[in-house]
TIVO-220866 format. One record per atom (N, C-alpha, C): residue in three letters; z, y, x. Coordinates in pm, whole numbers, padded with zeros to 5 digits, always signed. Atoms other than C-alpha are relative to their C-alpha. Last residue first. Layout:
# TIVO-220866
alaZYX/...
END
This chain:
# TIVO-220866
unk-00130-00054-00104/unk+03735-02694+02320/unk+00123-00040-00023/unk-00054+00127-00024/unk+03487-02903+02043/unk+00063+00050+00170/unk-00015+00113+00048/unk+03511-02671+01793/unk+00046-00138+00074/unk-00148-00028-00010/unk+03460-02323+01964/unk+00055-00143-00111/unk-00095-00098-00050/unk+03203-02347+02194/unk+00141-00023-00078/unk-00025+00015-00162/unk+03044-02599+02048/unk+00056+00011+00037/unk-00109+00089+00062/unk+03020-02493+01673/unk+00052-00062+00116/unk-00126-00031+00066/unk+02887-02165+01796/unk+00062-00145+00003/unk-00058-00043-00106/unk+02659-02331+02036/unk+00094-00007-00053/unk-00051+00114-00091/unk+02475-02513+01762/unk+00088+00041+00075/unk-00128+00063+00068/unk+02495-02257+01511/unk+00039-00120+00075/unk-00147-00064+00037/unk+02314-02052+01746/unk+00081-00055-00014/unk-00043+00017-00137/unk+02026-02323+01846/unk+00154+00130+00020/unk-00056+00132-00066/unk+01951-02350+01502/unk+00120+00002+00065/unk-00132+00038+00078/unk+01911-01976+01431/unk+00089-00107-00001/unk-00112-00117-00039/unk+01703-01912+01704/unk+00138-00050-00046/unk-00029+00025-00102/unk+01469-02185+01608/unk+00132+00039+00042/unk-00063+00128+00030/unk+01447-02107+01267/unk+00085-00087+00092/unk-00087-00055+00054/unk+01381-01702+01407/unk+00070-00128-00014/unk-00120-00007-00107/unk+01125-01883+01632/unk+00134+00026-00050/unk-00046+00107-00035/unk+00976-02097+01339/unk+00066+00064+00107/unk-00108+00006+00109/unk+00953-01730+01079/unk+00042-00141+00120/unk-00154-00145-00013/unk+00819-01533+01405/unk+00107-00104-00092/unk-00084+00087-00123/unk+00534-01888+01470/unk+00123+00129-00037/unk-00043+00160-00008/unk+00416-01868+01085/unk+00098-00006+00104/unk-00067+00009+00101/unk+00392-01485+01072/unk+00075-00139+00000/unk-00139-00080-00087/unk+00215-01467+01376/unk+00068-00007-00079/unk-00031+00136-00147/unk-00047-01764+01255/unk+00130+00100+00025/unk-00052+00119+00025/unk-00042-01562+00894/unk+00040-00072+00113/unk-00002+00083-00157/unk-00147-01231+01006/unk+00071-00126-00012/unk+00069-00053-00092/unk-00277-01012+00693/unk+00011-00079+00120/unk+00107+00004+00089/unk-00075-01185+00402/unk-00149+00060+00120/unk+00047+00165+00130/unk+00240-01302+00568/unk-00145+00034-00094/unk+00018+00068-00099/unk+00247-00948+00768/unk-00026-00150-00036/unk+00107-00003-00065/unk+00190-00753+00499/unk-00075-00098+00105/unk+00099+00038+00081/unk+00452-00917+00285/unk-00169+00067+00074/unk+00048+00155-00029/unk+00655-00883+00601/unk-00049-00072-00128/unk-00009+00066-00127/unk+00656-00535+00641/unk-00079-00143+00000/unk+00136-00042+00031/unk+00617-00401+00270/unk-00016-00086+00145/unk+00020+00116+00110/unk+01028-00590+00226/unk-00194+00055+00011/unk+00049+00205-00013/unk+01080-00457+00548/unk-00051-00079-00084/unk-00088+00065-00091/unk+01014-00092+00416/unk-00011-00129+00038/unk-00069-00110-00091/unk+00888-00023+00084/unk+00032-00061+00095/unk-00141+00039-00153/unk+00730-00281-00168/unk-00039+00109+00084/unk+00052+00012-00153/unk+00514-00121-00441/unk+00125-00010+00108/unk-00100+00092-00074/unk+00519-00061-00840/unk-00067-00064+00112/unk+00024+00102-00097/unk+00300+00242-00963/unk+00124-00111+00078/unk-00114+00043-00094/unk+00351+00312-01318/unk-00030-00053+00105/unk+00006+00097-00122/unk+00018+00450-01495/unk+00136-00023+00036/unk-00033-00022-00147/unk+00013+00626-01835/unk+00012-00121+00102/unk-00033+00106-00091/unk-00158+00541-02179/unk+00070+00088+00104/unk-00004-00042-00061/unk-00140+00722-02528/unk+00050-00085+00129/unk-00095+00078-00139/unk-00192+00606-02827/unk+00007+00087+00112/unk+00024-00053-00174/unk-00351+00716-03186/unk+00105-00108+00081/unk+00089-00145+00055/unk-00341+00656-03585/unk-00056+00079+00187/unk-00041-00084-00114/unk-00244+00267-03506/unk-00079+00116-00001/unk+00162-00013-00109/unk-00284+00097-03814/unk+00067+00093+00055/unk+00038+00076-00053/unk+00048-00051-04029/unk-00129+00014+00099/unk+00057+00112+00089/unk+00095+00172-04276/unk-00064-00114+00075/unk-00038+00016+00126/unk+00118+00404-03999/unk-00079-00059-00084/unk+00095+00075+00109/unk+00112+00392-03630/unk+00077+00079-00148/unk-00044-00013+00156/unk+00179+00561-03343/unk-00050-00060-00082/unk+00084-00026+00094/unk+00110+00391-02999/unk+00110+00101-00098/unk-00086-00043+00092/unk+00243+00439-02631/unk-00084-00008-00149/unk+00103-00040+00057/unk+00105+00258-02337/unk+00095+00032-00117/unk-00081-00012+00123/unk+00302+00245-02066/unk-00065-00005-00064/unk+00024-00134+00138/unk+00099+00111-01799/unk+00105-00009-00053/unk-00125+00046+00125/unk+00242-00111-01430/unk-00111+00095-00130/unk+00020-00127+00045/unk-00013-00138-01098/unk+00016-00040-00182/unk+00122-00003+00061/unk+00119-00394-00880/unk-00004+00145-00097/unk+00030-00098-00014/unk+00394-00585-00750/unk-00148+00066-00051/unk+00150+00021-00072/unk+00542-00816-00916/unk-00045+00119+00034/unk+00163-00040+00055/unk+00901-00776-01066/unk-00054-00006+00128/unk+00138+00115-00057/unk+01177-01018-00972/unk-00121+00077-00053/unk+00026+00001-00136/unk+01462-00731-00996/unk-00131-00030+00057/unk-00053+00077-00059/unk+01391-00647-01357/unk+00042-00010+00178/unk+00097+00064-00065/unk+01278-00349-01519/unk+00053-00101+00110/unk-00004+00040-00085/unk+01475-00196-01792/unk-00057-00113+00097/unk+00025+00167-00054/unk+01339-00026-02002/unk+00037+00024+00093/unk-00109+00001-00129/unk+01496+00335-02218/unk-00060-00165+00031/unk-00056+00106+00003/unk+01302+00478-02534/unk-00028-00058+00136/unk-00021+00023-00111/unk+01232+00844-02661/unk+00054-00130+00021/unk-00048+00170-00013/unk+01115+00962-02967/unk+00000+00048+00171/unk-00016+00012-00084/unk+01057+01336-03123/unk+00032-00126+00034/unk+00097-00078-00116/unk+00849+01387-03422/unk+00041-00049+00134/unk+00108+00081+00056/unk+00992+01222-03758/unk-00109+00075+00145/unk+00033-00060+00080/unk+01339+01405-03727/unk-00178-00004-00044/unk-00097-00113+00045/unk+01453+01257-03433/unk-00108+00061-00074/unk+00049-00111+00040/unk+01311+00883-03338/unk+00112+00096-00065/unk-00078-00125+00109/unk+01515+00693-03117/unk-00136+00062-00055/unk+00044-00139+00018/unk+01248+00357-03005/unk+00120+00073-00103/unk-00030-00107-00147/unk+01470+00048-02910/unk-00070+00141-00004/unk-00095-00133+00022/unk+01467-00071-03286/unk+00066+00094+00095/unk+00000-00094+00149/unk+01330-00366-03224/unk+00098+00071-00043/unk-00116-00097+00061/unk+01349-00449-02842/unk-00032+00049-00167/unk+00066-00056+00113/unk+01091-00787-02722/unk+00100+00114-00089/unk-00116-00007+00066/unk+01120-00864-02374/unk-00082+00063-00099/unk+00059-00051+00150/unk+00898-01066-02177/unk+00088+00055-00059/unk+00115-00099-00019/unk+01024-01065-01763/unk-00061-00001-00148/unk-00036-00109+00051/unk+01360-01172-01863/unk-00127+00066+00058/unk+00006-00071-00184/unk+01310-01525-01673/unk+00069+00176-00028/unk-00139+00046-00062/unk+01420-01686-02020/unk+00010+00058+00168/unk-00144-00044+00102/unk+01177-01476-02171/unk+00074-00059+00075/unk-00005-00131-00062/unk+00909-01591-01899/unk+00127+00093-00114/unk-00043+00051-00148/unk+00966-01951-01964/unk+00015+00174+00058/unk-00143+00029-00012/unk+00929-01890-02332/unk+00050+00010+00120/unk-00067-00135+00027/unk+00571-01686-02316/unk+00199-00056-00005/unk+00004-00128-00064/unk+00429-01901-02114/unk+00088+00107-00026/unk-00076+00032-00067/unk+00497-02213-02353/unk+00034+00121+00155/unk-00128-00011+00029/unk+00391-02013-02614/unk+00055-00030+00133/unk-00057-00084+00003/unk+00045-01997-02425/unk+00100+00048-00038/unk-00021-00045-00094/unk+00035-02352-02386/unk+00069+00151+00051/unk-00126+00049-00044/unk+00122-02428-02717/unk-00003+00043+00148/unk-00144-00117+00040/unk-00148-02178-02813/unk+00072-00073+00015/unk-00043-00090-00097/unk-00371-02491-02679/unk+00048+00106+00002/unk-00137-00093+00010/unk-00303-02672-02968/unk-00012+00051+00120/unk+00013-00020+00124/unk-00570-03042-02886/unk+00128+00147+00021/unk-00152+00005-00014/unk-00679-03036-02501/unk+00014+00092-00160/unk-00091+00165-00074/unk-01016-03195-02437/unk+00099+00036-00041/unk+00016+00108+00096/unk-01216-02895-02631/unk+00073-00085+00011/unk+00071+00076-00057/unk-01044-02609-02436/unk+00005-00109-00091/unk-00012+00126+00158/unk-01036-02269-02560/unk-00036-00118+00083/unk+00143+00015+00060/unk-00919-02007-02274/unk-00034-00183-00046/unk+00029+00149-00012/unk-00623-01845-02335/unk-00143-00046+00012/unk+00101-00019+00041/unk-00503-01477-02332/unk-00037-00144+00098/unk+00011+00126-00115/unk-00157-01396-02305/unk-00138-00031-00074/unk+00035-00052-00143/unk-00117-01012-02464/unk-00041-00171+00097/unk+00138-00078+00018/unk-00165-01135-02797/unk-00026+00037+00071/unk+00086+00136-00004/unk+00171-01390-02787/unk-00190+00067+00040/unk-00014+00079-00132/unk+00334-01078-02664/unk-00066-00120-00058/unk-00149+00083-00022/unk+00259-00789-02909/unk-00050-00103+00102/unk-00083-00080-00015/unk-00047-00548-02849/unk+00209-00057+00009/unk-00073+00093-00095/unk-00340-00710-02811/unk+00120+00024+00026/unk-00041-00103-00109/unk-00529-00410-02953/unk+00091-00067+00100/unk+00049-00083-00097/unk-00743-00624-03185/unk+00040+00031+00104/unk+00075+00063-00072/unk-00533-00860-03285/unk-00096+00060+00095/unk-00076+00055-00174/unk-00252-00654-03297/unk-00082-00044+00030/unk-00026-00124-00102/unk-00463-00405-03544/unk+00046-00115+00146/unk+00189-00007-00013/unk-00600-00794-03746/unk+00011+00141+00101/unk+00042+00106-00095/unk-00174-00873-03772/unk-00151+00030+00058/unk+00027+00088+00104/unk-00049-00535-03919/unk-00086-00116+00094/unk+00123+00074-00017/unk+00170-00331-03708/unk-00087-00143-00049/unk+00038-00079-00040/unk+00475-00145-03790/unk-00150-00002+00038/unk+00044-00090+00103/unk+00590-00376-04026/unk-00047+00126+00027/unk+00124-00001+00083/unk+00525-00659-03825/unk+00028+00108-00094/unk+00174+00030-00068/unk+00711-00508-03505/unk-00066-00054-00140/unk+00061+00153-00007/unk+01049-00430-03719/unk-00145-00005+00027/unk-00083+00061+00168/unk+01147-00051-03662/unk-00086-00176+00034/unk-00090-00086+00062/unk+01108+00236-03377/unk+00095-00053-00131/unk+00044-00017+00132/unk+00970-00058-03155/unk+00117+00123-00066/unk-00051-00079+00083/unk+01036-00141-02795/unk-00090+00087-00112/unk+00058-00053+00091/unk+00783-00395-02600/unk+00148+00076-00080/unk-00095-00022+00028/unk+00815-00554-02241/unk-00044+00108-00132/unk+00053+00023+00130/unk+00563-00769-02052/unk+00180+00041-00142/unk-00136-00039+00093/unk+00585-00866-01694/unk-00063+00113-00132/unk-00098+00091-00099/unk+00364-01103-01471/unk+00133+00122-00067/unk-00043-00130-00100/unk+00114-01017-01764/unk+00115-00042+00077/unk-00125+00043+00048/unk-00071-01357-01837/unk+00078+00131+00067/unk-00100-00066-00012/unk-00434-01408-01811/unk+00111+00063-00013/unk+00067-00079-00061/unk-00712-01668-01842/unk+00080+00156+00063/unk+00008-00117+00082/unk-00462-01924-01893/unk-00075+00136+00072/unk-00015-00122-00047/unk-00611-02257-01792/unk+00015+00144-00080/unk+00084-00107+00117/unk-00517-02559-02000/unk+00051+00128+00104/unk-00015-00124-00086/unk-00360-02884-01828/unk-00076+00121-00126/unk+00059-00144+00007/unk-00285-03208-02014/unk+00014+00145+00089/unk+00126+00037+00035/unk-00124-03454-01817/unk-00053+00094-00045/unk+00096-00100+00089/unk+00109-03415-01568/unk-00092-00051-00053/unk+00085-00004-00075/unk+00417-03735-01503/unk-00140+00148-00117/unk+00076-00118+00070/unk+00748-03799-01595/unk-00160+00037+00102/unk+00058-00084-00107/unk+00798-04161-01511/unk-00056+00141-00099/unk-00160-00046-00116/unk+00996-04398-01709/unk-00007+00112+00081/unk-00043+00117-00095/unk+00653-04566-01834/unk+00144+00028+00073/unk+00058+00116+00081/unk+00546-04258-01951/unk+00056-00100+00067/unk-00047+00116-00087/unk+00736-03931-01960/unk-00103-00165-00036/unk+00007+00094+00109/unk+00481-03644-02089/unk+00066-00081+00104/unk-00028+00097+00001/unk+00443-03317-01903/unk+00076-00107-00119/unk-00140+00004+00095/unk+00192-03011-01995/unk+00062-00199+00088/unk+00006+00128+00061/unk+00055-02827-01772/unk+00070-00028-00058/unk-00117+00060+00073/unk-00029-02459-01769/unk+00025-00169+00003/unk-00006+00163+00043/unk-00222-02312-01504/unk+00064-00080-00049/unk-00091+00126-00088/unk-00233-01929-01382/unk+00011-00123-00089/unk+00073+00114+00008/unk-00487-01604-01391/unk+00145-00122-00002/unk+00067+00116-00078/unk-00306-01304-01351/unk-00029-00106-00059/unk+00001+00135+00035/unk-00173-00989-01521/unk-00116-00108+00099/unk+00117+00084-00032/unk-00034-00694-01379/unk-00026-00132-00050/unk+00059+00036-00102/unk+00245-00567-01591/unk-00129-00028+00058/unk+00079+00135+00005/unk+00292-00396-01928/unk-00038-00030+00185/unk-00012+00010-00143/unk+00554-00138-02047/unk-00119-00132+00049/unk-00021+00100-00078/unk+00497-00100-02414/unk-00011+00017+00157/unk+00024+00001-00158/unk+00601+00125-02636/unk-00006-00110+00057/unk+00047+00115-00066/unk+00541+00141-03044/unk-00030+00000+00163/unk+00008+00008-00127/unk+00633+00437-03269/unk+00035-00132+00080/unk-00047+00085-00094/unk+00602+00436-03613/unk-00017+00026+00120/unk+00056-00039-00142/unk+00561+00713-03888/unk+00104-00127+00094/unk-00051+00018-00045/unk+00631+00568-04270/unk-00096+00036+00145/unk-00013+00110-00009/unk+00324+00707-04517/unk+00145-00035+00127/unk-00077+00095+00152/unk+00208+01000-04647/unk-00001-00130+00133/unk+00089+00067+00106/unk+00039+01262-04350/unk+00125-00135-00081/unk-00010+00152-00024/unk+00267+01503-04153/unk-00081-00079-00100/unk-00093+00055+00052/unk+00132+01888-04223/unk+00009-00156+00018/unk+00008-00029+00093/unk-00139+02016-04013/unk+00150-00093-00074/unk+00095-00160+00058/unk-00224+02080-03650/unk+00007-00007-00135/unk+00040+00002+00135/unk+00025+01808-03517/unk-00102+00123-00017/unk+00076-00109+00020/unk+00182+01713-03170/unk-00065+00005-00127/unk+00136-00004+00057/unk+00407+01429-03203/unk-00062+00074-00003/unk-00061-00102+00096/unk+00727+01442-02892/unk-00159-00005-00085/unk+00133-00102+00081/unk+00766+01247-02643/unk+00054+00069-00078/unk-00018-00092+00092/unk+01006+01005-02385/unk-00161+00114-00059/unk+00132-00043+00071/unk+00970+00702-02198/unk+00042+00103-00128/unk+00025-00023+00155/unk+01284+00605-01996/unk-00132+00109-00008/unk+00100-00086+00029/unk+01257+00385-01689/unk+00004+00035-00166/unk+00039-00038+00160/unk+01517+00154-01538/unk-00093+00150-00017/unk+00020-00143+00020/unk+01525-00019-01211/unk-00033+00059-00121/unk+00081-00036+00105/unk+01586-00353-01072/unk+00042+00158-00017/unk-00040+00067+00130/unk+01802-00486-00806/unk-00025-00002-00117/unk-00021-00030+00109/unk+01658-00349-00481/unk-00009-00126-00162/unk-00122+00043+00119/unk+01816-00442-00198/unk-00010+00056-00131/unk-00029+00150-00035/unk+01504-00531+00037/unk+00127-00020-00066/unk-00057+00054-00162/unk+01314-00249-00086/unk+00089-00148+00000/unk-00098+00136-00077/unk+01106-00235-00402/unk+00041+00009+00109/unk-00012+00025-00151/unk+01004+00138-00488/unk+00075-00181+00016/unk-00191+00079-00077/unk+00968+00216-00825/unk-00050-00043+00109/unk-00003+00077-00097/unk+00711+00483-00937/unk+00084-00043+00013/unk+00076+00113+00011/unk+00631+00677-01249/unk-00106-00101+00130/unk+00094+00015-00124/unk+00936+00841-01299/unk-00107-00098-00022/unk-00113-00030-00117/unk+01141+00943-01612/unk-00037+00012+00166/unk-00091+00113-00039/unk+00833+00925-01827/unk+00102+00053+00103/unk-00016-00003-00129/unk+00647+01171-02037/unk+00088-00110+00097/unk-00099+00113-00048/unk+00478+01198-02363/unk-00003+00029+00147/unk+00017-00077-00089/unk+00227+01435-02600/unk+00138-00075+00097/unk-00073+00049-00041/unk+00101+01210-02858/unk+00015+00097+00161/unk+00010+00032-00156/unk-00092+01327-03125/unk+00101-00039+00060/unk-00068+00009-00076/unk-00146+01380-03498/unk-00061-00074+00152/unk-00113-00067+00068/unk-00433+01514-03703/unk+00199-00006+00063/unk-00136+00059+00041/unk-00663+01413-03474/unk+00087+00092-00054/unk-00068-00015-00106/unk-01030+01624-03489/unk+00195-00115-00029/unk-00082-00090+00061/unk-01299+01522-03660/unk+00152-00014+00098/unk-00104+00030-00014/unk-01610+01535-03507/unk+00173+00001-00075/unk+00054+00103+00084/unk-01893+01666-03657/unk+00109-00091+00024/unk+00034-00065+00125/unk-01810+01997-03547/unk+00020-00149-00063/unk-00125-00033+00003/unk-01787+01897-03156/unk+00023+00035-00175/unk-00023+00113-00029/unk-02135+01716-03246/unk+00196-00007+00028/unk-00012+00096+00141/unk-02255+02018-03409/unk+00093-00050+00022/unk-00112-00078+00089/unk-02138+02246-03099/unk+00052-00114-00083/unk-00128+00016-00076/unk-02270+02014-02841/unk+00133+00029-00069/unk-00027+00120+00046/unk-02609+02037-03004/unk+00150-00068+00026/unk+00032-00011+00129/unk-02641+02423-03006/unk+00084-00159-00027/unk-00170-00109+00015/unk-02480+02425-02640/unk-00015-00059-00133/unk-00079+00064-00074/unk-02829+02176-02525/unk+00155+00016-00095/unk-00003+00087+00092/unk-03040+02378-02751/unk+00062-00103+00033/unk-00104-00024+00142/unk-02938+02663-02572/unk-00004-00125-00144/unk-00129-00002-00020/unk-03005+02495-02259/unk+00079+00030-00153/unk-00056+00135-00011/unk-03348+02399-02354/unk+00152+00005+00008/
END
């Protein structure tokens, strides 16, 4: 039984065929630390193509993305009526990366053909993910509208021509990661493509995680809310009853 176990293991390794290119990659770090003065943080993604046979015909691409946690959240749309801006349509987005950053070795559609993105979700309208609602006509307006608000925040970015390649093998390419990032658990994901299909990828993890006071009192606001509540009204308190004195003391002497 065993050997007919090995026997079948062989084929099946046999039958296989093996990648002709690969992706052998590394990152600068793959942790940022939020503390209470941090201002963002940059991360470069570097490789190199592994091969077992001569490069195959066609333009070689490289495709990075950095990708946040994504969440659930609620688009409305407003309409003035009567003088009054007021919500009407809504449309839930099933999920939305809270950051969302893409460098290319060359122009995104010519590196990737629309039915691959669709699949692999891979540019930014493709990463927001909608769900269809009969009542509300164009709901991809919603999801545009996601994707503008977060561009102008600088959490979507789109770099063409941020991947160096050297000599059709080595790449390396440089993000920067905002202040206002979310916390949570980050990928790189790295493709190659050609002729437009992605011949491989390669994922890694980034962990992003408050440090210090800033882990403090997101614990404490999420684990002990009543103590949380009365620390932030004594501090309010505190503070008050300071600026009162101060101006007191030395204002009305």
């Amino acid at each position: 039984m065993n050997r007919f176990l090995t026997l079948l293991a062989t084929l099946l390794a046999l039958a296989t065929p093996a990648k002709s290119e690969e992706i052998v990659a590394g990152l600068s770090q793959n942790a940022v630390q939020i503390t209470a003065t941090f201002v963002g943080s940059e991360i470069l993604i570097f490789g190199a193509v592994k091969r077992d046979a001569p490069a195959p015909e066609g333009q070689l691409g490289v495709v990075v993305v950095v990708e946040g946690p994504s969440h659930p959240i609620t688009v409305r749309r407003k309409e003035k009526r009567m003088g009054i801006w007021i919500n009407t349509d809504a449309v839930e987005v099933n999920a939305a990366p809270s950051f969302y950053a893409i460098a290319t070795s060359a122009p995104f559609n010519d590196l990737v053909d629309e039915t691959v993105d669709r699949m692999l979700n891979i540019s930014i309208p493709e990463s927001i993910r909608v769900f269809q609602s009969g009542s509300v006509a164009n709901p991809e307006d919603f999801s545009a509208a996601v994707q503008r608000i977060r561009e102008n925040q600088g959490l979507y970015l789109l770099n063409e021509g941020g991947v160096a390649v050297s000599e059709d093998t080595l790449f390396r390419a440089s993000f920067q990661l905002p202040a206002n990032l979310t916390e949570g658990a980050y990928k790189a994901r790295i493709y190659l493509t050609r002729n437009g299909k992605v011949i491989t990828e390669d994922v890694h993890e980034i962990d992003v995680h408050k440090v210090g006071i800033e882990r403090w009192l997101y614990n404490l606001a999420h684990d002990q809310a009543l103590l949380y509540g009365l620390m932030s009204l004594a501090i309010a308190v505190a503070a008050g009853w300071g600026a009162s004195a101060f101006f007191r003391v030395f204002f009305n002497s």
